[in-house]
N, C-alpha and C positions, 0 to 999 in steps of 0.2 A: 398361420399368421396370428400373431397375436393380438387379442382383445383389450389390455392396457395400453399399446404405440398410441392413440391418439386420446388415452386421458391429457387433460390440464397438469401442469404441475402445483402442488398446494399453497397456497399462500402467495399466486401470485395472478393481478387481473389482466384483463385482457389487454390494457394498455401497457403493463408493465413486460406481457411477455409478449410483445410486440416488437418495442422497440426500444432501444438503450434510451437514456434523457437526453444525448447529443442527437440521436435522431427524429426523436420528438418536437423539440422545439430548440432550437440555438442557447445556448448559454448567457446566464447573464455575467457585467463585467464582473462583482464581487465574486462567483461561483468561480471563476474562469482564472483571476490573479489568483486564488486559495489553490486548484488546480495546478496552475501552472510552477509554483514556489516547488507542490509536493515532487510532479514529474522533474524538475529542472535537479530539486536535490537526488532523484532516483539517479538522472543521465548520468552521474560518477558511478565507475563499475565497484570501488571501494562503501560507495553507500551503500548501492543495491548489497554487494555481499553481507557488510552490517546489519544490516536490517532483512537481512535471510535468516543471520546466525541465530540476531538473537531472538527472531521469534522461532527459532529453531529451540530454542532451550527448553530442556525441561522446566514445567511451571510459570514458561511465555518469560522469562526477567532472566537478561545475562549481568555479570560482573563485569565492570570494565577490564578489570584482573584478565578475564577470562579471553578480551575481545582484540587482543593486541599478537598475541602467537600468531593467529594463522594469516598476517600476513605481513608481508616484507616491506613496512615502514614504520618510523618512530613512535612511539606514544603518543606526542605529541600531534601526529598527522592524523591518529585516529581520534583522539580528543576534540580535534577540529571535524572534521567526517559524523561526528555524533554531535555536534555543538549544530551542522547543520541538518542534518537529523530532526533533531529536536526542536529549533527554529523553523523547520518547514511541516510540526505539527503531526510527523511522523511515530514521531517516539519520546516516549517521556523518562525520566529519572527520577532519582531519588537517592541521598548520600544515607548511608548505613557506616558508621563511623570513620574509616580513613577511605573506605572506596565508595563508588557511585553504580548504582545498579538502574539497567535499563529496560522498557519493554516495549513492545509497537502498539501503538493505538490502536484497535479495531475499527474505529468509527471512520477513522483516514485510512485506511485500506479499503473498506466498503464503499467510502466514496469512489476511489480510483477503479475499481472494480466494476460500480455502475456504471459511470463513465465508457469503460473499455467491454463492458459486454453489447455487443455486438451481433442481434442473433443472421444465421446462415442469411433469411429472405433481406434482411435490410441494405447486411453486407454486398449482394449480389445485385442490389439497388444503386451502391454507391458508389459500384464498380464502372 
């Protein structure tokens, strides 16, 4: 058996690796509308993919050039798709002479992240 399975992990306290913050204590309303904008723009399957690609890019910033191929709607549908994107604090831009390049905020990821971790004991709590 091994002698590191019940170290701590680094960098995080005993409340933190307890319990997600929704298990903790309830949300408040600002936290919750900020929340709700980012998951409501993920539920399109066109965002999510969006916002897979391009922090799939090398260097974390896609072209919009680049973000229209892989799928089977206008330009303009994905201009929209990335307009809410960006509106829901997901991902930002920046125009670089005729095109517009994109990247995913980290800081709105790590939010949805805390949110949705969930460890095994709490889970089986809320079960």
């Amino acid at each position: 058996m091994s002698k590191q399975a019940g170290l701590p992990l680094l960098g995080q306290d005993d409340d933190a690796a307890c319990c997600a913050p929704m298990v903790r204590e309830p949300l408040g309303e600002e936290a919750s509308a900020e929340l709700a904008r980012m998951f409501k723009a993920l539920s399109d399957p066109i965002r999510l993919r969006l916002l897979s690609l391009i922090a799939s890019y090398e260097g974390g910033e896609a072209c919009v050039c680049d973000l229209t191929g892989p799928f089977d709607v206008s330009q303009p549908t994905i201009s929209h798709h990335l307009k809410v994107l960006r509106e829901a604090g997901l991902v930002d831009s920046e125009r670089r002479g005729t095109w517009v390049y994109y990247w995913v905020l980290p800081e709105a990821l790590a939010k949805l992240s805390a949110l949705l971790q969930i460890p095994a004991m709490a889970a089986k709590a809320l079960a």
